[in-house]
N, C-alpha and C positions, 0 to 999 in steps of 0.2 A: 121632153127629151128622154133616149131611150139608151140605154150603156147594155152592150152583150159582147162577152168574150165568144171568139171564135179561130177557128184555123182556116186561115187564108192560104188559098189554093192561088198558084199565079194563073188561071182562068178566072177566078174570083177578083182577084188584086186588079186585072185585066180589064173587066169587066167594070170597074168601081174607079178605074180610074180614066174611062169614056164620060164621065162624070164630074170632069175637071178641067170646068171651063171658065175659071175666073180667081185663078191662083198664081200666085207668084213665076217667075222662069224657072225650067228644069233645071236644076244645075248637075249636069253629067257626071263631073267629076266625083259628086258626093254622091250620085247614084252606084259608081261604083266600089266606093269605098263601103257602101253599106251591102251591098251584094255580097263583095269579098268577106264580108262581117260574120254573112248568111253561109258563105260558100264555109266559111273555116266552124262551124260549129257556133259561134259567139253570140247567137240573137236571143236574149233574154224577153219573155213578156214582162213587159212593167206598165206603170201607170200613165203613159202615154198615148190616146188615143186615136183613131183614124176616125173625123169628124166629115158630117154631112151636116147640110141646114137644112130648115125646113121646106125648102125648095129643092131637098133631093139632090144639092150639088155639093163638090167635094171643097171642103174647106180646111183641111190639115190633114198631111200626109201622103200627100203627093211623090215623095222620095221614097218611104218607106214600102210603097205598092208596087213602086216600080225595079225597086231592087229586089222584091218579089219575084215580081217578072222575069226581070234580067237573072238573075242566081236558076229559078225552076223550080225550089223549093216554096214547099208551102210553110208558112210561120205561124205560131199564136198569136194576136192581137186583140185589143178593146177598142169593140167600133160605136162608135156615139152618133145618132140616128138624131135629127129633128130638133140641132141646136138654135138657142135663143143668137138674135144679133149682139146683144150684149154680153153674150161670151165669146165669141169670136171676136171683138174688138179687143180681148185680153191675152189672143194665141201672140206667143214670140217674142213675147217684151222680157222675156226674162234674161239672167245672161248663163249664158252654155258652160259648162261644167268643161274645161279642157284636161288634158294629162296630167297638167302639175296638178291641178285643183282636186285630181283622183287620187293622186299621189300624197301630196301633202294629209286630205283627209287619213290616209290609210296610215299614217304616220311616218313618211319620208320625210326625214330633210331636206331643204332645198328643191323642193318639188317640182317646180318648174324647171330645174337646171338639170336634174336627174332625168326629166320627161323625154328632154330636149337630146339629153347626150345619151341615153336611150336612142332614142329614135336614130340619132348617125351611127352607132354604134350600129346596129342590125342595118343600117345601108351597106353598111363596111361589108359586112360578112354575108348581105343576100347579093349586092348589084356591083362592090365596088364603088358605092357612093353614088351612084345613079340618082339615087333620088334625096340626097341630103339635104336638097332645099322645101322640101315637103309637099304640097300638092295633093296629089293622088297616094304618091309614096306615105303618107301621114300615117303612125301606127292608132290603133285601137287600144284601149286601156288593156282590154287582155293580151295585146301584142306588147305591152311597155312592159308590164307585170312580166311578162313572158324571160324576156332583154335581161332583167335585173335580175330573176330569180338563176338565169344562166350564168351571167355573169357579176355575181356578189360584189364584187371588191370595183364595178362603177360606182359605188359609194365613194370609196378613199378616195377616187378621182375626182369625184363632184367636188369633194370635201377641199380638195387641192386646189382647184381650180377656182372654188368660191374666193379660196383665201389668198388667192394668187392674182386677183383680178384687179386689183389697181396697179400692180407693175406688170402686167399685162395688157392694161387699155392700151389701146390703140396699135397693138398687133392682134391680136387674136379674141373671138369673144369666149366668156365662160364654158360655154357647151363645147367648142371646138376644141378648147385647151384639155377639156375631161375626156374626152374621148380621144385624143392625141395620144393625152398623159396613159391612159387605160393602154391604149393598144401595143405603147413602145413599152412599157411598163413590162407586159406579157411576152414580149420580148427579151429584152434586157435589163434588168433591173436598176443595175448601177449604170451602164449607160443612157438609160432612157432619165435618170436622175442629175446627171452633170449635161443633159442636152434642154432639160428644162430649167437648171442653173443658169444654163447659161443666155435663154431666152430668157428668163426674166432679168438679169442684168446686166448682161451685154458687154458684164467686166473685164479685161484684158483682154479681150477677143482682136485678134490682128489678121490683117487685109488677108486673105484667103479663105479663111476660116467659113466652111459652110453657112454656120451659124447666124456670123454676124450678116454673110449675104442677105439669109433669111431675112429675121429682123428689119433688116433696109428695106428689103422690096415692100415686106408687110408695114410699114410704117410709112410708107411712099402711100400707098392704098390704092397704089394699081388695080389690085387684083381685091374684091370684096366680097364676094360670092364663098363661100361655103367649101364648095368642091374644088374651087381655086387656092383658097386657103392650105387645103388636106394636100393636093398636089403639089405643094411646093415644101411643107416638110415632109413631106413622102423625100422630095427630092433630097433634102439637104439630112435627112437621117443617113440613105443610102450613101451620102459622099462623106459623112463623119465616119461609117461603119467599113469606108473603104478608108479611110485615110487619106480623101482625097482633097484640093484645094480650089476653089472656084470666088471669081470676083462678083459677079452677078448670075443673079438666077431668075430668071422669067419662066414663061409657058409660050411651046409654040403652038402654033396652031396645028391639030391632030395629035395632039400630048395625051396618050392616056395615063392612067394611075399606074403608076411603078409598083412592082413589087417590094415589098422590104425586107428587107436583108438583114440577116444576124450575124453577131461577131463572128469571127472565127472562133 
Protein backbone atom coordinates (compact mmCIF):
# COMPACT_ATOMS: atom_id res chain seq x y z
CA UNK A 1 0.00 0.00 0.00
CA UNK A 2 1.10 3.36 -1.12
CA UNK A 3 -0.10 6.89 0.79
CA UNK A 4 1.07 10.31 -1.22
CA UNK A 5 -0.21 13.69 -0.76
CA UNK A 6 -1.11 15.61 -3.81
CA UNK A 7 -3.12 18.40 -5.36
CA UNK A 8 -6.03 17.26 -7.15
CA UNK A 9 -6.65 19.05 -10.29
CA UNK A 10 -10.62 18.41 -11.33
CA UNK A 11 -8.96 16.81 -14.69
CA UNK A 12 -7.14 14.62 -12.26
CA UNK A 13 -10.36 14.13 -9.68
CA UNK A 14 -11.93 13.42 -13.50
CA UNK A 15 -9.95 11.09 -14.46
CA UNK A 16 -9.78 8.92 -10.94
CA UNK A 17 -13.09 8.86 -10.73
CA UNK A 18 -13.67 6.85 -14.47
CA UNK A 19 -12.35 4.37 -12.00
CA UNK A 20 -15.32 4.00 -9.95
CA UNK A 21 -17.02 1.05 -10.75
CA UNK A 22 -18.16 -0.72 -7.67
CA UNK A 23 -19.01 1.98 -5.08
CA UNK A 24 -21.83 2.91 -3.27
CA UNK A 25 -24.73 5.57 -5.27
CA UNK A 26 -23.78 9.10 -5.99
CA UNK A 27 -25.53 10.94 -3.55
CA UNK A 28 -26.03 14.60 -5.36
CA UNK A 29 -27.03 16.24 -2.74
CA UNK A 30 -23.90 15.77 -0.66
CA UNK A 31 -21.89 16.27 -3.77
CA UNK A 32 -23.04 19.72 -3.62
CA UNK A 33 -22.82 20.57 -0.21
CA UNK A 34 -19.15 19.57 -0.40
CA UNK A 35 -18.51 21.64 -3.64
CA UNK A 36 -20.05 24.69 -1.90
CA UNK A 37 -17.46 23.75 1.04
CA UNK A 38 -14.70 24.07 -1.86
CA UNK A 39 -16.43 26.94 -3.59
CA UNK A 40 -16.40 28.99 0.03
CA UNK A 41 -12.71 28.56 0.92
CA UNK A 42 -13.49 25.57 3.76
CA UNK A 43 -11.62 22.49 2.42
CA UNK A 44 -9.07 21.63 4.88
CA UNK A 45 -6.50 18.58 3.96
CA UNK A 46 -6.84 16.16 6.69
CA UNK A 47 -6.41 12.53 7.35
CA UNK A 48 -8.84 11.21 5.05
CA UNK A 49 -7.91 9.38 2.22
CA UNK A 50 -9.08 8.85 -1.59
CA UNK A 51 -8.51 4.97 -1.58
CA UNK A 52 -7.83 2.51 -4.78
CA UNK A 53 -7.35 -1.26 -4.30
CA UNK A 54 -5.10 -3.36 -5.74
CA UNK A 55 -7.07 -3.81 -8.79
CA UNK A 56 -6.78 0.00 -9.61
CA UNK A 57 -10.39 0.69 -8.82
CA UNK A 58 -11.88 3.51 -6.73
CA UNK A 59 -12.87 2.37 -3.38
CA UNK A 60 -13.39 5.59 -1.02
CA UNK A 61 -14.10 8.90 -2.18
CA UNK A 62 -16.18 8.92 -4.69
CA UNK A 63 -18.00 12.37 -3.44
CA UNK A 64 -14.92 14.18 -2.57
CA UNK A 65 -13.60 13.85 -6.57
CA UNK A 66 -16.53 14.87 -7.62
CA UNK A 67 -17.11 17.89 -5.81
CA UNK A 68 -13.73 18.54 -7.29
CA UNK A 69 -15.23 18.32 -10.47
CA UNK A 70 -18.29 20.16 -9.98
CA UNK A 71 -16.59 23.38 -7.79
CA UNK A 72 -13.19 23.59 -10.80
CA UNK A 73 -11.04 23.85 -8.09
CA UNK A 74 -8.22 21.82 -7.54
CA UNK A 75 -7.78 20.66 -3.63
CA UNK A 76 -4.98 18.80 -1.46
CA UNK A 77 -5.54 15.33 -0.66
CA UNK A 78 -3.97 11.88 0.56
CA UNK A 79 -4.30 9.34 -2.03
CA UNK A 80 -3.88 5.67 -0.97
CA UNK A 81 -2.83 3.48 -3.91
CA UNK A 82 -2.99 -0.61 -3.61
CA UNK A 83 -5.21 -1.12 -0.56
CA UNK A 84 -5.43 -4.53 1.23
CA UNK A 85 -9.40 -6.13 1.20
CA UNK A 86 -9.12 -6.06 4.70
CA UNK A 87 -9.01 -2.45 5.00
CA UNK A 88 -11.56 -1.55 2.95
CA UNK A 89 -13.86 -3.90 4.89
CA UNK A 90 -13.23 -1.06 7.84
CA UNK A 91 -14.09 2.08 5.46
CA UNK A 92 -17.53 3.77 7.10
CA UNK A 93 -18.32 2.01 10.00
CA UNK A 94 -17.56 4.88 12.11
CA UNK A 95 -20.03 7.31 13.22
CA UNK A 96 -19.89 10.97 11.56
CA UNK A 97 -18.98 13.81 13.77
CA UNK A 98 -22.29 16.32 13.07
CA UNK A 99 -22.48 20.11 14.15
CA UNK A 100 -23.51 19.66 17.70
CA UNK A 101 -20.74 16.96 18.11
CA UNK A 102 -18.13 20.10 16.69
CA UNK A 103 -19.80 22.32 18.90
CA UNK A 104 -20.09 20.55 22.01
CA UNK A 105 -16.13 19.36 21.58
CA UNK A 106 -15.34 23.16 21.05
CA UNK A 107 -17.05 23.79 24.40
CA UNK A 108 -20.63 24.87 23.55
CA UNK A 109 -23.37 24.27 25.61
CA UNK A 110 -26.04 22.43 24.26
CA UNK A 111 -24.42 21.65 21.25
CA UNK A 112 -26.81 20.05 19.32
CA UNK A 113 -29.49 22.57 20.00
CA UNK A 114 -27.12 25.64 19.34
CA UNK A 115 -26.18 23.59 15.88
CA UNK A 116 -29.71 23.28 15.03
CA UNK A 117 -30.83 26.93 15.94
CA UNK A 118 -27.82 28.06 14.06
CA UNK A 119 -28.61 26.65 11.14
CA UNK A 120 -32.52 28.27 10.97
CA UNK A 121 -31.30 31.19 12.22
CA UNK A 122 -29.00 31.84 8.82
CA UNK A 123 -32.12 30.33 6.87
CA UNK A 124 -33.89 33.44 8.47
CA UNK A 125 -31.56 35.92 7.28
CA UNK A 126 -30.02 33.98 3.76
CA UNK A 127 -33.74 32.45 2.09
CA UNK A 128 -36.46 33.40 4.51
CA UNK A 129 -36.39 30.02 5.76
CA UNK A 130 -36.31 28.26 2.52
CA UNK A 131 -34.31 25.75 3.66
CA UNK A 132 -35.07 25.32 7.51
CA UNK A 133 -35.70 21.65 7.05
CA UNK A 134 -32.02 21.04 5.99
CA UNK A 135 -31.12 19.02 3.02
CA UNK A 136 -28.80 20.62 0.78
CA UNK A 137 -29.55 23.80 2.90
CA UNK A 138 -27.24 21.93 5.90
CA UNK A 139 -24.56 24.37 7.12
CA UNK A 140 -20.82 23.23 7.44
CA UNK A 141 -19.13 23.52 10.80
CA UNK A 142 -17.39 26.71 9.57
CA UNK A 143 -20.78 27.98 8.48
CA UNK A 144 -22.27 27.24 12.24
CA UNK A 145 -19.05 28.69 13.90
CA UNK A 146 -19.81 31.54 11.47
CA UNK A 147 -23.94 32.06 12.80
CA UNK A 148 -22.71 32.19 16.43
CA UNK A 149 -19.73 34.23 16.16
CA UNK A 150 -22.35 36.98 14.47
CA UNK A 151 -24.76 36.42 16.55
CA UNK A 152 -23.49 35.96 20.36
CA UNK A 153 -26.35 36.21 22.43
CA UNK A 154 -28.15 32.53 20.33
CA UNK A 155 -26.59 31.27 23.29
CA UNK A 156 -29.24 32.96 25.93
CA UNK A 157 -31.61 31.67 23.47
CA UNK A 158 -30.53 28.03 23.42
CA UNK A 159 -30.16 28.46 27.00
CA UNK A 160 -33.95 29.60 27.21
CA UNK A 161 -35.29 27.31 25.12
CA UNK A 162 -33.33 24.32 26.74
CA UNK A 163 -35.03 25.27 29.89
CA UNK A 164 -38.24 26.10 28.48
CA UNK A 165 -38.78 22.84 26.81
CA UNK A 166 -41.06 20.83 28.99
CA UNK A 167 -43.86 23.51 29.00
CA UNK A 168 -43.20 23.95 25.53
CA UNK A 169 -43.56 20.09 24.37
CA UNK A 170 -45.91 19.65 22.28
CA UNK A 171 -46.12 23.12 20.57
CA UNK A 172 -42.92 23.92 19.43
CA UNK A 173 -39.57 21.98 19.45
CA UNK A 174 -36.23 23.40 21.30
CA UNK A 175 -34.33 24.76 18.02
CA UNK A 176 -37.48 26.49 16.75
CA UNK A 177 -38.32 28.05 20.13
CA UNK A 178 -34.25 29.44 20.29
CA UNK A 179 -34.32 30.93 17.20
CA UNK A 180 -38.02 32.40 17.56
CA UNK A 181 -36.90 33.60 21.12
CA UNK A 182 -33.46 35.12 19.22
CA UNK A 183 -35.16 36.83 16.55
CA UNK A 184 -38.27 38.56 18.48
CA UNK A 185 -35.88 39.27 21.14
CA UNK A 186 -33.77 41.49 18.50
CA UNK A 187 -36.75 43.07 18.04
CA UNK A 188 -38.43 43.77 21.15
CA UNK A 189 -37.19 43.03 24.14
CA UNK A 190 -40.07 43.29 26.46
CA UNK A 191 -42.51 42.28 24.05
CA UNK A 192 -40.89 39.37 22.47
CA UNK A 193 -40.62 38.31 26.61
CA UNK A 194 -44.56 38.56 27.54
CA UNK A 195 -45.22 36.75 23.86
CA UNK A 196 -42.98 33.85 25.03
CA UNK A 197 -44.84 34.06 28.74
CA UNK A 198 -47.51 33.77 27.30
CA UNK A 199 -46.78 30.70 24.97
CA UNK A 200 -45.53 28.91 27.61
CA UNK A 201 -48.64 29.17 29.85
CA UNK A 202 -51.36 30.09 27.99
CA UNK A 203 -52.53 31.95 31.44
CA UNK A 204 -55.46 34.08 31.13
CA UNK A 205 -55.20 34.29 27.52
CA UNK A 206 -58.98 35.08 26.21
CA UNK A 207 -60.82 33.99 22.84
CA UNK A 208 -59.02 36.54 20.31
CA UNK A 209 -55.94 36.86 21.74
CA UNK A 210 -53.39 35.86 18.83
CA UNK A 211 -51.44 34.02 21.19
CA UNK A 212 -53.83 31.56 22.44
CA UNK A 213 -54.95 31.07 18.52
CA UNK A 214 -51.32 30.11 18.20
CA UNK A 215 -50.86 27.63 20.90
CA UNK A 216 -54.25 25.84 19.65
CA UNK A 217 -53.34 25.38 16.16
CA UNK A 218 -49.66 24.25 17.29
CA UNK A 219 -51.02 21.81 19.73
CA UNK A 220 -53.73 20.41 17.21
CA UNK A 221 -50.32 19.54 15.18
CA UNK A 222 -51.68 20.44 11.94
CA UNK A 223 -48.98 22.03 10.83
CA UNK A 224 -45.40 20.03 11.80
CA UNK A 225 -43.02 21.06 9.52
CA UNK A 226 -40.44 23.74 10.66
CA UNK A 227 -41.19 26.47 8.14
CA UNK A 228 -44.89 25.83 9.10
CA UNK A 229 -44.31 26.35 12.54
CA UNK A 230 -42.11 29.97 11.84
CA UNK A 231 -45.11 31.00 9.61
CA UNK A 232 -47.63 30.95 11.92
CA UNK A 233 -45.79 32.94 14.88
CA UNK A 234 -44.48 35.16 12.15
CA UNK A 235 -48.27 35.52 12.03
CA UNK A 236 -49.49 35.94 15.38
CA UNK A 237 -46.36 38.24 16.52
CA UNK A 238 -47.58 40.70 13.71
CA UNK A 239 -51.35 40.61 15.10
CA UNK A 240 -50.07 41.10 18.81
CA UNK A 241 -47.79 44.03 17.52
CA UNK A 242 -50.78 45.40 15.77
CA UNK A 243 -53.12 45.04 18.49
CA UNK A 244 -55.08 42.98 16.60
CA UNK A 245 -57.58 40.01 17.48
CA UNK A 246 -58.04 36.59 15.60
CA UNK A 247 -60.00 33.21 16.59
CA UNK A 248 -58.10 30.92 14.31
CA UNK A 249 -55.01 30.97 12.52
CA UNK A 250 -54.02 28.59 9.71
CA UNK A 251 -51.93 28.77 6.47
CA UNK A 252 -53.29 29.17 3.05
CA UNK A 253 -52.14 27.87 0.50
CA UNK A 254 -49.55 30.41 -1.42
CA UNK A 255 -48.72 32.03 2.26
CA UNK A 256 -45.45 33.37 2.16
CA UNK A 257 -43.37 34.40 5.29
CA UNK A 258 -44.63 37.69 6.52
CA UNK A 259 -42.51 40.29 7.47
CA UNK A 260 -42.22 41.33 11.14
CA UNK A 261 -43.12 44.18 12.52
CA UNK A 262 -42.01 46.35 15.29
CA UNK A 263 -43.97 48.29 17.90
CA UNK A 264 -44.65 51.46 17.29
Amino acid sequence: MATKKMMLTPKMANKMLLKNTKNRKMKKAYVTKLSNTILRGEWKHNHQPIIFDKDGKLADGQHRLAAIIKSGKSCACTVVTNASNSILSTLDVGIVRNNGDFLSINGEEHGALLASSAKMLYSYHENNMANVQGGVGALSPTQVTKVIEDNPDIRDSVEFAYNARKELRGIISPSVCATMHYILHAIDDALATKFFKDMQTGADLELGNPILALRNVLMRKSYRIPRHKFLLMFKAWNLVVQNKTIRYLNIKEGDKMPILQCPA
